[in-house]
N, C-alpha and C positions, 0 to 999 in steps of 0.2 A: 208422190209416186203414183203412178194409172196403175192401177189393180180391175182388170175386167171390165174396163170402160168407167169406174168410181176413182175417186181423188182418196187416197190413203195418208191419211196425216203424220208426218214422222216432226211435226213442229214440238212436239214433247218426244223422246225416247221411249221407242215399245222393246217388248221384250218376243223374241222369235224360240221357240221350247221346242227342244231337241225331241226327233221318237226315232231311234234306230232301231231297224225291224234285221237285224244282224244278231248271230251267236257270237261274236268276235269284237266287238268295239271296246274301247281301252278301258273303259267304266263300266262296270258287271250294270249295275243300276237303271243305266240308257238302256239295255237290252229287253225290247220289248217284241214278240214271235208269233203267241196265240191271239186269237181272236178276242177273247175276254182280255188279255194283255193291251191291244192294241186299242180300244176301246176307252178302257178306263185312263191309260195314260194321256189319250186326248183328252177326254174331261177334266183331267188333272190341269190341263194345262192352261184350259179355258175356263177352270173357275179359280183358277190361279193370277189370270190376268194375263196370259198369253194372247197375242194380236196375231200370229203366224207361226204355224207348226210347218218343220222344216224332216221334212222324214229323209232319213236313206238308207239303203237295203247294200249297200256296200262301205266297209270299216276303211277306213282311213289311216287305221293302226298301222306300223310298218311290217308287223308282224304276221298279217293278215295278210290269205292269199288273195289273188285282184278277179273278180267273176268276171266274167265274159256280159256283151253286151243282156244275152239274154236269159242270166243267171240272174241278174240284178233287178232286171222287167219283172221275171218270176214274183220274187217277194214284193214288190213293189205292187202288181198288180193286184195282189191278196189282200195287200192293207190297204190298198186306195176303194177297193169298192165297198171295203169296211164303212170306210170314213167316209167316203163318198153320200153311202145310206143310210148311216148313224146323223152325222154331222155336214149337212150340206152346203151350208153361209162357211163352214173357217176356209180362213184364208190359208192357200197350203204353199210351202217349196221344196222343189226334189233337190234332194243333195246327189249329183251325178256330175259326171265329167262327160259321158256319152250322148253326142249330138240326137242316136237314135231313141235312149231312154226319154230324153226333155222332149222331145218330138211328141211320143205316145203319151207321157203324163200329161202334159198339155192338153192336148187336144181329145182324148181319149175321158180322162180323168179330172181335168179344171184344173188343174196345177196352174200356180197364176204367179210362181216365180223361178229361177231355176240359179240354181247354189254351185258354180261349178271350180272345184276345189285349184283346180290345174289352169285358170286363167285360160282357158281355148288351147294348151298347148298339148294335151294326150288327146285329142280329136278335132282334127282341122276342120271339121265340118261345124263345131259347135257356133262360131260365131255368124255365120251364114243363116243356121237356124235358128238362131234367136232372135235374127233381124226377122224373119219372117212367122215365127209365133207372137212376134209383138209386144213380148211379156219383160217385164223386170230382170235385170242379170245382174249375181253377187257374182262381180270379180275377185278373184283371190290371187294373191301373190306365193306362189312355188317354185321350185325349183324342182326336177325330177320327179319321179312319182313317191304315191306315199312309203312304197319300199323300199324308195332308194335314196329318197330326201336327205336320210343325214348323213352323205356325203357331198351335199353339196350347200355348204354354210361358210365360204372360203370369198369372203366378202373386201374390196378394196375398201369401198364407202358402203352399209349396210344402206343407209336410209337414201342417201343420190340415187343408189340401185336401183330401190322400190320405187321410188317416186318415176324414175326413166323408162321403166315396165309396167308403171301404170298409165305414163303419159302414150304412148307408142301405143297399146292397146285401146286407150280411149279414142283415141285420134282413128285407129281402125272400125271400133264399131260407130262412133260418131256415121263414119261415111257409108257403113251399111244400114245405117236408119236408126240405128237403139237409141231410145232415147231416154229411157229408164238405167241409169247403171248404178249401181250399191259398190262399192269402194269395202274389200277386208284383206286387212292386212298382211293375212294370213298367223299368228301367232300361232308357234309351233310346229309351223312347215319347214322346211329347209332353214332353220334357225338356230344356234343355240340358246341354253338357258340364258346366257347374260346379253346375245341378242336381240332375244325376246323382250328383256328388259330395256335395252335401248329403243327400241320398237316402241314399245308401249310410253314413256318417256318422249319419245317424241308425235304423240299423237295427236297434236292440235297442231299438229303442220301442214296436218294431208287439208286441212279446209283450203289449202291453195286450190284443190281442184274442183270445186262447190257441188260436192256432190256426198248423198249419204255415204253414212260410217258403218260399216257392224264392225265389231269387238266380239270375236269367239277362244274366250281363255277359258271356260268352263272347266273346271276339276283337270286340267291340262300340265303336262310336265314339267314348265314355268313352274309352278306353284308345289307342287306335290317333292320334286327333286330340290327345290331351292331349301324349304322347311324340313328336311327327310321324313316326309311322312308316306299316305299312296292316296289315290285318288278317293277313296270313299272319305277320307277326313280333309279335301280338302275345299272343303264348302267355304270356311270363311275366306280363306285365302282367295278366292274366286270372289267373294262380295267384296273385298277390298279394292279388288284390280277394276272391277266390275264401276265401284263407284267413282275410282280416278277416272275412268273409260268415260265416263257421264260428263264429270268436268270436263276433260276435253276432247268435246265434239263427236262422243260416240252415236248414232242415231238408233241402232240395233244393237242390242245383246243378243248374241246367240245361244241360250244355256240350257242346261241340265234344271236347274232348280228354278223354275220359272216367279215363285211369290217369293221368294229372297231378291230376287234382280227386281220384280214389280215396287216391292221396298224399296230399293235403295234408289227406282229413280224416283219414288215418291217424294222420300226424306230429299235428294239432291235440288227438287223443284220446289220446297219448300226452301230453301238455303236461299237459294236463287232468287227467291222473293226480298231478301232480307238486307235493307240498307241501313250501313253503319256513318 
C-alpha cells in the first residue's frame, strides 16, 4: 500500500487503533474529547504497537444523531492539529463518508487514508475525490445509513451480495485511478448477529479479489449480543474473532484494544512458522 509516497507493508497483519473524538459512540471507552484525552490515547496506541490511528468525530451507533458536513470537520479539526503537533510520523485515517471532510483531512491535515463507512453511496462525490487525493480507500460494505442499517439485512445470498458490491465498485474506482483500495466487510453494518457470523466464516474468500482485508469486530454486537454480555466485557470475544480474522487473510484490525490484537497477530505468525 503507497502511504505518502512510501511502501507500507501489510505482508505481516498491522493493527489500525480506534480514537473516536465523539460523546456518542457504542463503547463509552473509545470516547476520547479533551485535549489531554486525545493525546494520551494516541500514545496508547503507539506504544501499544499500533501502525495506523483511524479517528472519527462522527458515531456510527444507530442511535446517534448524523452531524452535518461541518459539524464533523469541527471536531476533527481540534484533534487533528493536536496530533498533527504532538505526533507528526503516525500514519492517520478519517473515518468519514463526506467527500468534503476526506478533502480537508487530506490535504489540510496529512490524513493519508480515508475509512469511508457507506462504500461512496451517502456522497457521490466521494469516489471522484479520492481518485484525486491519491490516497488509500477502506471500502465498506452497507446497506442504508447507520440509522437505518438494520432494516436492511433482507438478504437472498448474503456473501454473492457482498462480493457483486464489491466487484461493481472496484471496477468504478479502478477506472478513476485508485489504485490503493482496502476491502472491509463491513461487520455489523446492515447484518444480523448470525449474518455476521456467516460473514466472518466466510472470510478467506474475499482473497478472490487480491486486495487487502480489514476486520472491524471490535467489542461489536456480534460478540456482546451473541454471549449476553455489553461491550465493556467483550474484550475476549473480540480476540477470538480477531485471531480467526488473522488465519483467514485479514490484513488490518481495526480495534479498540490495540496490544491485545498486536498479540494475537504475534502468537498467529509464530503458529505460521510451525511445520508439523
Amino acid at each position: 500500500m503507497n502511504i505518502k509516497g512510501e511502501l507500507f507493508d501489510l505482508s505481516q497483519p498491522v493493527v489500525m487503533g480506534i480514537l473516536n473524538i465523539t460523546p456518542d459512540s457504542f463503547y463509552a471507552g473509545s470516547r476520547k474529547q479533551g485535549e489531554r484525552e486525545i493525546i494520551d490515547r494516541v500514545w496508547q496506541i503507539i506504544c501499544d504497537g499500533g501502525k495506523i490511528i483511524d479517528i472519527g468525530g462522527q458515531s456510527t451507533n444507530p442511535k446517534s444523531t448524523l452531524l452535518s458536513e461541518e459539524e464533523e470537520l469541527e471536531r476533527l479539526r481540534f484533534a487533528l492539529k493536536i496530533i498533527n503537533r504532538e505526533f507528526p510520523d503516525i500514519v492517520l485515517s478519517v473515518d468519514t463518508f463526506y467527500s468534503k471532510v476526506a478533502k480537508e483531512c487530506v490535504e489540510e491535515y496529512g490524513v493519508a487514508l480515508i475509512n469511508d463507512v457507506s462504500g461512496g453511496e451517502l456522497d457521490k462525490n466521494m469516489f471522484d475525490t479520492v481518485a484525486q487525493l491519491n490516497v488509500p480507500y477502506v471500502l465498506m460494505h452497507m446497506r442504508g445509513t447507520p440509522q437505518t442499517m438494520g432494516q436492511y439485512t433482507d438478504y437472498g445470498n448474503l456473501i454473492q451480495e457482498i462480493f457483486y458490491y464489491f466487484s461493481e465498485k472496484i471496477a468504478k474506482l479502478r477506472r478513476l485511478g485508485v489504485n490503493d483500495i482496502i476491502l472491509d466487510p463491513g461487520f455489523g453494518f446492515s447484518k444480523t448477529v448470525e449474518q455476521n457470523y456467516e460473514l466472518m466464516a466466510s472470510l478467506r474468500g474475499f482473497s478472490v479479489f487480491d486486495l487487502p482485508l480489514l476486520a472491524g469486530i471490535s467489542r461489536k454486537r456480534m460478540i456482546y449480543s451473541l454471549l449476553e454480555i455489553n461491550p465493556d466485557e467483550s474484550l475476549n470475544g473480540t480476540t477470538v474473532l480477531n485471531t480467526f480474522a488473522i488465519q483467514n487473510g485479514a490484513n488490518i484490525l481495526r480495534v479498540h484494544d490495540v496490544k491485545e490484537a498486536v498479540q494475537a497477530i504475534k502468537i498467529c505468525a509464530e503458529l505460521g512458522k510451525s511445520k508439523f
